[in-house]
C-alpha positions as CSV (number, residue, x, y, z in Angstrom):
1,X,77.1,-8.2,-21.5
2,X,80.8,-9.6,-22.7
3,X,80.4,-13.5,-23.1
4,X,83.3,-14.3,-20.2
5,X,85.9,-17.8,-20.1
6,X,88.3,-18.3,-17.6
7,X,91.6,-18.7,-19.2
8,X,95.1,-18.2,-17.2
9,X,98.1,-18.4,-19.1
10,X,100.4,-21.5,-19.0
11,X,103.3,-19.0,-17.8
12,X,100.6,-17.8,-14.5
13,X,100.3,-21.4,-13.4
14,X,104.5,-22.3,-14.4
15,X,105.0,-18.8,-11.9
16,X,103.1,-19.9,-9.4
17,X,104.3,-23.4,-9.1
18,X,108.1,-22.1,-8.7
19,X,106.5,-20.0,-6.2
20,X,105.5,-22.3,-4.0
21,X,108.4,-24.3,-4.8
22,X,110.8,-21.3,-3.5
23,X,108.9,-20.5,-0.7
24,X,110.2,-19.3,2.8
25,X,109.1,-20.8,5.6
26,X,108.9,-19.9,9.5
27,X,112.0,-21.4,11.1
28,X,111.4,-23.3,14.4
29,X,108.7,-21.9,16.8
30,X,105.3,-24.0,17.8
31,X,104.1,-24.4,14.4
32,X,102.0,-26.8,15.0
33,X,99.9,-25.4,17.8
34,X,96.0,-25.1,16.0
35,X,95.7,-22.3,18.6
36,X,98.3,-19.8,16.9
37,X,96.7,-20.6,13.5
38,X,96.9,-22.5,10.3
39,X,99.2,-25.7,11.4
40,X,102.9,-25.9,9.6
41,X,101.7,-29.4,8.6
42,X,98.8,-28.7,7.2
43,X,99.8,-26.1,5.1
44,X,102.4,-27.7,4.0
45,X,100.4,-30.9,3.0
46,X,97.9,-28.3,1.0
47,X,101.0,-26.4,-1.1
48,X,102.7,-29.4,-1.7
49,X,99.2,-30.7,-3.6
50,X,98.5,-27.3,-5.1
51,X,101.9,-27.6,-6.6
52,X,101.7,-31.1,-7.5
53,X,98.8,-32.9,-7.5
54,X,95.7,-30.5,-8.3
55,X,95.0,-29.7,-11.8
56,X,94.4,-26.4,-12.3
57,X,92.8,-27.0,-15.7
58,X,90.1,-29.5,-14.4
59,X,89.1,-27.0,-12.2
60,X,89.1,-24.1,-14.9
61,X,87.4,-26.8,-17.0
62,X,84.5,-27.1,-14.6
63,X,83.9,-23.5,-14.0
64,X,83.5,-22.9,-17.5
65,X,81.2,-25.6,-18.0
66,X,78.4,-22.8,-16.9
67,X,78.2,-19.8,-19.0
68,X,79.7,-16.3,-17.7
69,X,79.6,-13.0,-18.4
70,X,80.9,-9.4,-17.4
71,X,79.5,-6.1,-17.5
72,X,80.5,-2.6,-16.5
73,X,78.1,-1.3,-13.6
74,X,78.4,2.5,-12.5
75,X,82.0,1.8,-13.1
76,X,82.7,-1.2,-11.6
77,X,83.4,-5.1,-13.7
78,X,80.9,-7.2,-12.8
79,X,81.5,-10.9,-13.2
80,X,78.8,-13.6,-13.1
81,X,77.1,-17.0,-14.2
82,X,74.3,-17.4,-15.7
83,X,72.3,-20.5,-16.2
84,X,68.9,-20.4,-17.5
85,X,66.6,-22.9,-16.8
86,X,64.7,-25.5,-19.4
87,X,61.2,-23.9,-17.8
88,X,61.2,-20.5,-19.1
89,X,58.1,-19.9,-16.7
90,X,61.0,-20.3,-14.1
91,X,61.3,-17.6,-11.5
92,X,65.4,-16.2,-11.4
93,X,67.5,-16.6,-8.1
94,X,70.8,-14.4,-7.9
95,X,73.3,-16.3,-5.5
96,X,76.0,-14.1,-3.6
97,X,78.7,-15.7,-2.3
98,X,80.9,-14.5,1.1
99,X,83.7,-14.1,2.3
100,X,86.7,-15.8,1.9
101,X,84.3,-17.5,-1.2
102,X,83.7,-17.2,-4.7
103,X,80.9,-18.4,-6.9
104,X,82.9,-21.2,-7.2
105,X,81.0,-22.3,-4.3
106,X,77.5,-22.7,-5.9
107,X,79.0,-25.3,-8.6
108,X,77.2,-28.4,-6.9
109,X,74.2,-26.2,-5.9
110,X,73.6,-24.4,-9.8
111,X,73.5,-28.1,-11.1
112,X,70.6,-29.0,-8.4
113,X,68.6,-25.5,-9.2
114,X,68.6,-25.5,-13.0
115,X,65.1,-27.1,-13.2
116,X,63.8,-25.0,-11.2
117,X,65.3,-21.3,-11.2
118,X,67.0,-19.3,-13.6
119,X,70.4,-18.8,-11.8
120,X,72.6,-15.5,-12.0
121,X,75.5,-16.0,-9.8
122,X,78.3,-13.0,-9.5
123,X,81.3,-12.4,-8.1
124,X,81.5,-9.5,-5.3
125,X,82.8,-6.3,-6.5
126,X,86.6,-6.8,-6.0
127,X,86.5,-10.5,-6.0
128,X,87.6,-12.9,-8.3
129,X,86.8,-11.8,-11.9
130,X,84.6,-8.7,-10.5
131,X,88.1,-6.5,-10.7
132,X,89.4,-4.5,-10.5
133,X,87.9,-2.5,-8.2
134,X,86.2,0.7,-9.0
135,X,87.3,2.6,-6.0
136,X,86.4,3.1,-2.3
137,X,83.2,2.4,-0.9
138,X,82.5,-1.4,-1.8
139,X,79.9,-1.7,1.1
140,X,76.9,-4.9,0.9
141,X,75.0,-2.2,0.0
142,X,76.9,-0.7,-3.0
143,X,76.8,-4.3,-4.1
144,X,72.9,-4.8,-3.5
145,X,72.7,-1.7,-5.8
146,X,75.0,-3.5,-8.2
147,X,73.0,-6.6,-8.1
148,X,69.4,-4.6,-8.7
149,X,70.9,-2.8,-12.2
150,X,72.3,-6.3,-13.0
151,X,69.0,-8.1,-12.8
152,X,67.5,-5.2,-14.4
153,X,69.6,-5.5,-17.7
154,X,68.9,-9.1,-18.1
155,X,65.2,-8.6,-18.0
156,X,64.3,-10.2,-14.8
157,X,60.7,-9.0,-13.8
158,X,60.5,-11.2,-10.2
159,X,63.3,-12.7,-8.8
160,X,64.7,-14.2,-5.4
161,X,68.0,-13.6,-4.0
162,X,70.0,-15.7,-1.7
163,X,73.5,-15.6,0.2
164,X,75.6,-16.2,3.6
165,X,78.0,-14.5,5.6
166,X,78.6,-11.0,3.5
167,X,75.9,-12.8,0.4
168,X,73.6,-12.8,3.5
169,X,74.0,-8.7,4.2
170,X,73.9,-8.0,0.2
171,X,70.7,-10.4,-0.6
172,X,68.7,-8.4,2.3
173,X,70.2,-4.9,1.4
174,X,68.7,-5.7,-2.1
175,X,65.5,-6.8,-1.1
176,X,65.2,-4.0,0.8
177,X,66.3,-1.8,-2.1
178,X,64.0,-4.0,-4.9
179,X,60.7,-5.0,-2.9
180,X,58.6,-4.5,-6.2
181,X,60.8,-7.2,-7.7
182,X,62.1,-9.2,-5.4
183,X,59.8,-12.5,-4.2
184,X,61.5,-13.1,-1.4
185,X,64.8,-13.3,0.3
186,X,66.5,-16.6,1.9
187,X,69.8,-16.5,4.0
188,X,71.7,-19.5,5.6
189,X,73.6,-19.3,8.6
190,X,75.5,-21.4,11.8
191,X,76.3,-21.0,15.0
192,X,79.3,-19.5,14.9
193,X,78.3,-16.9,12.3
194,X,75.1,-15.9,14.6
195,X,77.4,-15.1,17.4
196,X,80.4,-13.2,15.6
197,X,77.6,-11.1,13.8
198,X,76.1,-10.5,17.5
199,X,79.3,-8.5,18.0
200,X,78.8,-5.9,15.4
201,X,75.3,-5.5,15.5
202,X,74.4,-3.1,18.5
203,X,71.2,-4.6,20.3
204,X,71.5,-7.9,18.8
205,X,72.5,-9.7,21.6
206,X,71.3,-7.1,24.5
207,X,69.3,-8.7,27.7
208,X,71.2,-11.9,27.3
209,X,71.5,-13.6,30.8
210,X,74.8,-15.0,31.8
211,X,72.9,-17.6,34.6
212,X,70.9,-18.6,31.7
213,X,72.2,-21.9,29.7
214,X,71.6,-20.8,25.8
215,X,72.7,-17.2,26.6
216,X,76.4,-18.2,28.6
217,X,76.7,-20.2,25.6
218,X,76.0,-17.2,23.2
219,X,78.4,-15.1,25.6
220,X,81.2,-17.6,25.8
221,X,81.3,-18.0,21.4
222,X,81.1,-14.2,21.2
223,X,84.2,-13.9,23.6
224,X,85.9,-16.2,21.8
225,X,85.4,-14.8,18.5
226,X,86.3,-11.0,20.1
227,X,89.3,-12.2,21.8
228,X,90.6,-15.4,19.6
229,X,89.0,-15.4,16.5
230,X,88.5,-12.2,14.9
231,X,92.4,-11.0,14.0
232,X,92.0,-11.7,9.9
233,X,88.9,-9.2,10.1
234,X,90.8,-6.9,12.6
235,X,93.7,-6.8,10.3
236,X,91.3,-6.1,6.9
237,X,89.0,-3.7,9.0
238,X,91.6,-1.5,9.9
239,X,95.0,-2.3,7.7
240,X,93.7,-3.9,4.1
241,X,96.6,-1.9,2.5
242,X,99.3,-3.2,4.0
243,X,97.9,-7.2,4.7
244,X,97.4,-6.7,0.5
245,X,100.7,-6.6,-0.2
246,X,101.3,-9.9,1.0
247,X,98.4,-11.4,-0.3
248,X,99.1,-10.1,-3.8
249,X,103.2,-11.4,-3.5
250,X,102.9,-14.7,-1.9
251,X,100.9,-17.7,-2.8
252,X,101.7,-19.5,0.4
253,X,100.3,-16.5,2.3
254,X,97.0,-16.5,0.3
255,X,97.1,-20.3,0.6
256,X,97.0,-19.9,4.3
257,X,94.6,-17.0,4.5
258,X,92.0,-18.8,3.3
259,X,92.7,-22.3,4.2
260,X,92.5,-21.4,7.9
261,X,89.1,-20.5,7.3
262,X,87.8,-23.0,5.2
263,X,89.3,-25.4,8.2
264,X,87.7,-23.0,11.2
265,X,84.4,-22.9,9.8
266,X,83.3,-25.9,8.0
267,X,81.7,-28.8,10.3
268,X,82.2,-31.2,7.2
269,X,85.7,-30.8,5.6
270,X,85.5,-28.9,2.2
271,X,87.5,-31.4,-0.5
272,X,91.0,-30.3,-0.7
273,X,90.6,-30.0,-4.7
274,X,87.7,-27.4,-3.7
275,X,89.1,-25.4,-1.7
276,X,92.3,-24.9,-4.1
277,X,89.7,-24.1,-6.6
278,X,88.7,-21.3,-4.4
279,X,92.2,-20.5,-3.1
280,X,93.3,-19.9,-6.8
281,X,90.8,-17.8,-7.8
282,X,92.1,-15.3,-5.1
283,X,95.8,-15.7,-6.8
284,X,94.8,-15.5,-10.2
285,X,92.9,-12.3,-10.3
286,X,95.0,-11.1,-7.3
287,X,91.9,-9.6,-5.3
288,X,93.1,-10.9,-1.8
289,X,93.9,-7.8,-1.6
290,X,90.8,-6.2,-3.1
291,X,88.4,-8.5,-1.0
292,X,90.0,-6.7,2.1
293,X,89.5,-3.6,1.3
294,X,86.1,-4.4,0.6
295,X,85.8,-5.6,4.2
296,X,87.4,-1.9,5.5
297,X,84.6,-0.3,3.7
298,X,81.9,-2.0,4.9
299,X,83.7,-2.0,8.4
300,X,83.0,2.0,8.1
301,X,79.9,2.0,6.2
302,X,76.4,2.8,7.7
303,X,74.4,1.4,4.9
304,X,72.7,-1.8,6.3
305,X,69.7,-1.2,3.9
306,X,66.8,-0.6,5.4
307,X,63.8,-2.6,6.3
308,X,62.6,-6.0,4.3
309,X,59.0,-6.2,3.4
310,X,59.2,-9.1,1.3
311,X,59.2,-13.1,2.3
312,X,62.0,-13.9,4.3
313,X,63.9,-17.7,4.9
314,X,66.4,-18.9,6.9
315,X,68.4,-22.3,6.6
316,X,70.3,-22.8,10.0
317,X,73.4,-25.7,9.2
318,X,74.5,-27.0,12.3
319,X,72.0,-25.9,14.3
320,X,71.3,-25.7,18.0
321,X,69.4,-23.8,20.0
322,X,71.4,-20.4,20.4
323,X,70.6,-19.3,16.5
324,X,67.0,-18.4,17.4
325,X,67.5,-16.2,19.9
326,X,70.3,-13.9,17.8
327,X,68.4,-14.0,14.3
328,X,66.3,-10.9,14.2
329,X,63.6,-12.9,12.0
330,X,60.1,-12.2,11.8
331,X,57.1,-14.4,13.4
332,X,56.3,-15.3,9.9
333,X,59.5,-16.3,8.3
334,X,60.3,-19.8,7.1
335,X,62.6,-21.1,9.2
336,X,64.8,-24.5,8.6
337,X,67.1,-26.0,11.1
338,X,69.8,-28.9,10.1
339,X,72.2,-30.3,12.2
340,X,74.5,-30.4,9.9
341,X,76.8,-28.4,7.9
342,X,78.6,-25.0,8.9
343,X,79.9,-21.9,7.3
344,X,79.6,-23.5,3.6
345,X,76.3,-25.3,3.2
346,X,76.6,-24.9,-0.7
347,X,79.5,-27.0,-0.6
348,X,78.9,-29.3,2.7
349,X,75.1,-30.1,2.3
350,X,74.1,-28.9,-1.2
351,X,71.2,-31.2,-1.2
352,X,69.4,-30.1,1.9
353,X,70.3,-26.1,0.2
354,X,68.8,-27.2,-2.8
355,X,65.6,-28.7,-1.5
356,X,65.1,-25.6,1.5
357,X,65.6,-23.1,-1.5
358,X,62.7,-25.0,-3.6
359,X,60.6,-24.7,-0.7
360,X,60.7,-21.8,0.2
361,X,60.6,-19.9,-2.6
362,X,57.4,-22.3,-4.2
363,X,55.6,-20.4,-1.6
364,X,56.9,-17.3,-2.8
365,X,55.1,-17.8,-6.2
């Protein structure tokens, strides 16, 4: 275990900033039609204050506020936070991040656990400073066994894990994978997520009734994700190679990438400042690229984990009444709806995280 501290050279950010500065732009076209993606305005609005307005060094300021570390793991750097609590009777909770995320998304959440959890918070294999990666094969459940040695090494007897979106697949492949040490697994989800995972998942969504009002709905959001909404995970499911080399080259490119996101899925808008924390995280380290591959592999993986025995949770953000007929969770499960929030409930509705974690796993103890 390698104490860790983010520090990019003046000459990375001085590179960067003449990047952005030079870049080449579309000519003409309908740029600002939302419905062909990421609007020429608001891209440019977000470049021009990533190249003159954030501060870089705030942001690398507050990430190293929490103390990180890296280890190698059957070959692959593994990145993380860890934060131990003042209670040493405190039970640990690992945090995995998604996609396109980092653990740069648990900042607000890690200061509103520290009383009550140990916290060890990585960075997915091929993400941010989990690179490079090892090789092929970076599947949710590669990571889960990642995540299992990892616990293991820093002496963590019972633990609970916790994620969304890909963090949602890994936490339950490692519960699945750790039951004698695991207390419980909690996942958050939305809407949106419910549905587009209801296109991948054969049997998910079977007997749904088009006359029926919840189930058109269902029907209609998984259309739209099949026929309008799914191309960035088309293009990394099938192409990662080739969509890496402009992720690696171009900052405005990466900018985009993961702007468009952050914009499509949050209900709440995620601070500008936040999301260029996030966005430069992908540009520093370079693993745009890298995170896309490990989206191909899973794409052609078969290793969902197998079945979880141990407590399960669920936090619904911006919830209505399609989620509980998708999620697959059992009659006992603690289940949490909230209105609010979407895609990012660490970073749109900490607060109500925080407290539905405490909950939930109290009754795991």
């Amino acid at each position: 275990m390698n104490p860790f501290r983010i520090a990019v050279a003046d000459a990375e950010l001085d590179r960067l900033h003449a990047r952005l500065a030079d870049a080449r732009w579309p000519s003409g076209g309908p740029g600002n039609d939302p419905r062909r993606g990421i609007t020429a305005a608001r891209l440019a609005e977000l470049a021009d204050h990533w190249r003159t307005g954030y501060d870089w060094r705030a942001a690398e300021a507050e990430l190293n506020r929490h103390p990180q570390f890296r280890t190698e793991i059957d070959g692959q750097v593994v990145h993380f936070v860890h934060v131990r609590s003042g209670d040493p009777d405190a039970v640990a909770l690992l945090l995995t991040h998604g996609y396109p995320s980092s653990p740069a998304e648990f900042g607000r959440l890690i200061d509103l656990l520290t009383d009550d959890f140990h916290l060890v918070v990585p960075s997915l294999p091929g993400y941010g400073f989990s690179t490079p990666l090892a090789g092929p094969g970076a599947t949710m459940g590669r990571a889960a066994r990642l995540w299992v040695e990892l616990m293991r090494r820093l002496g963590y007897e019972r633990y609970g894990v916790h994620g969304g979106d890909v963090g949602a697949g890994v936490s339950g492949a490692g519960a699945a994978l750790d039951p004698a040490h695991v207390v419980g697994v909690h996942v958050v989800t939305d809407p949106t997520t419910a549905a587009a995972t209801a296109t991948f998942l054969p049997g998910l969504a079977d007997g749904l009734d088009p006359d029926d009002g919840t189930d058109a709905l269902i029907l209609e959001r998984m259309t739209a994700f099949r026929t309008e909404n799914s191309g960035y995970l088309a293009v990394q499911n099938s192409r990662p190679q080739t969509i890496g080399y402009a992720l690696a080259d171009s900052p405005l490119f990466q900018l985009a990438w993961i702007a468009e996101k952050f914009d499509e899925w949050a209900q709440h808008p995620i601070d500008s400042d936040l999301l260029l924390t996030t966005v430069s995280l992908y540009w520093f380290t370079g693993c745009g690229a890298t995170a896309a591959h490990t989206l191909y592999d899973q794409a052609h993986a078969h290793d969902w984990g197998g079945p979880v025995t141990v407590p399960q949770g669920f936090a619904v953000f911006g919830a209505d009444e399609t989620v509980r007929r998708l999620v697959p969770a059992p009659p006992d499960a603690h289940w949490t709806e909230f209105a609010h929030g979407g895609h990012f409930p660490a970073m749109e509705a900490p607060v109500d995280l925080a407290a539905d974690l405490r909950t939930f796993f109290a009754g795991t103890r």
